[in-house]
N, C-alpha and C positions, 0 to 999 in steps of 0.2 A: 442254039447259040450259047445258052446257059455251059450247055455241057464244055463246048469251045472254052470260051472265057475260063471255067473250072481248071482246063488240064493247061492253059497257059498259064495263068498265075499261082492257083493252089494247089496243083496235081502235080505242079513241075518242080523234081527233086533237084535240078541244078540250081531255080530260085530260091527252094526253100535251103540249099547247102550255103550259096550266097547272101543271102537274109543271117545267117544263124553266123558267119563268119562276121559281116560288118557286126551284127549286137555285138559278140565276144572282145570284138577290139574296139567299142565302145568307153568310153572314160566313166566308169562307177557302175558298168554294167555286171562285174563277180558280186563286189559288196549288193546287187539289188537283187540279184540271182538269191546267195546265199540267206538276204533278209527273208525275199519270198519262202524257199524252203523251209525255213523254221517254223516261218509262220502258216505254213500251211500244215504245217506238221502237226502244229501246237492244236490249227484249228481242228485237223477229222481225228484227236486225241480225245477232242472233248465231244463233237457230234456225231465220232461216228462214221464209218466209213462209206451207208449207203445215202447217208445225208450228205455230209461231202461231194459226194458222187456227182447228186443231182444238183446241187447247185452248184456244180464246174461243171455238167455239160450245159444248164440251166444259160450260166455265162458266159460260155462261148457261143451258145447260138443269139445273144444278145450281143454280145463286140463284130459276129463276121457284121453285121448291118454298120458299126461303126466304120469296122474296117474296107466294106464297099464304098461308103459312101468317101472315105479315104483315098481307094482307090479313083474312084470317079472324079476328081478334085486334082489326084495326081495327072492323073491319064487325060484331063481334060474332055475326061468320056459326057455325054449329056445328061443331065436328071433322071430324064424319063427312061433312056437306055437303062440306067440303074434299075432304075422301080419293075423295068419287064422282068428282069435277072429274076427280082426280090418270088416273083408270082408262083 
């Protein structure tokens, strides 16, 4: 079921082209684009590139939980459905 759910929402390159179309013509979404870039620039300037690293895969596997639980909220999916996903 996991695997299911994965290639409908995350696996699927016409969502993620859809997704990335609405952010782009979002209002202040270049100026937040462009703030992030600098700043991320500035940051693995100073830490380092394999420190950097690990605290961006660090934080994305810490937001996909946000963003299931997002999902689940949108989708009107159940809690507990969630939590099996999470196992």
């Amino acid at each position: 079921m996991q695997d299911l759910l994965a290639e409908l929402f995350w696996n699927n390159p016409e969502l993620s082209a859809r997704s990335i179309n609405i952010r782009r013509n979002m209002p202040g979404f270049t100026a937040a684009k462009r703030s992030y870039d600098e700043a991320r620039s500035k940051l693995r300037a100073v830490v380092g590139y394999e420190l950097y690293d690990q605290f961006m895969c660090q934080l994305g596997r810490y937001l996909e939980y946000e963003d299931l639980s997002y999902y689940a909220l949108g989708l009107g999916l159940r809690e507990a459905f969630i939590r099996e996903l999470c196992l």
